[in-house]
N, C-alpha and C positions, 0 to 999 in steps of 0.2 A: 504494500500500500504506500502510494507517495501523499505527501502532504502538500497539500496548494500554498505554495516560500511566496507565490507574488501578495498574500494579504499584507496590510502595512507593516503589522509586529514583526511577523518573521522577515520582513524585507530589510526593516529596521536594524534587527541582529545579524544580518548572514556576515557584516565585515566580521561584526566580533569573533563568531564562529571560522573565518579565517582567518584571522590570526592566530587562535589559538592551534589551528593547525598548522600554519606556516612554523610556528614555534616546533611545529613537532609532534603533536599531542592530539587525541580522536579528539571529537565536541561533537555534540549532540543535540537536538533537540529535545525536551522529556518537559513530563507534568502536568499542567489542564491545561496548557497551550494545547500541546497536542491531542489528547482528549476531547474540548472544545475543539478543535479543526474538524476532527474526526466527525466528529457529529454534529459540523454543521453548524456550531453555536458563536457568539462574540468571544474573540479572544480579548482579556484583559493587561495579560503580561507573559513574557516569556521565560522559559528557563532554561539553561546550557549546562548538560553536565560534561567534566572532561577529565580526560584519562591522566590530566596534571594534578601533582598535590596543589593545597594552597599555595605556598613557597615556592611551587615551579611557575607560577602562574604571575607573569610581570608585565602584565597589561594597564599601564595609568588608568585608572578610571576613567579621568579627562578626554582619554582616544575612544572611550566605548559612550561618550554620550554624543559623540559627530553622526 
C-alpha cells in the first residue's frame, strides 16, 4: 500500500525524511498520520521514526521548520 506524500503534511516533511537518510539512516513515516491517510481522514501532524539514536541525529531544528 502506498500513501498519497503529495497531501500538504507529508509534503511538508519528505526534506526532513531526506536528510535523515542522506545522513545515513532508514526514516519512516508511522503513527495517525499514516493511519489517518489510510483511511481517508484529516491529517493533523506527522511523525518520522529513524533507525538513528537520538545523539546520531544532528538535524538543527531550525532546517526542519523550512
Amino acid at each position: 500500500m502506498r500513501l498519497d506524500l503529495t497531501q500538504p503534511d507529508f509534503k511538508a516533511a519528505i526534506p526532513i525524511l531526506k536528510k535523515i537518510e542522506a545522513a545515513g539512516y532508514e526514516a519512516y513515516f508511522v503513527g495517525g498520520s499514516v493511519r489517518d491517510a489510510i483511511l481517508g481522514l484529516p491529517i493533523h501532524d506527522v511523525d518520522i521514526a529513524s533507525s538513528a539514536y537520538p545523539a546520531e541525529q544532528r538535524i538543527p531544528a531550525s532546517s526542519m521548520a523550512q
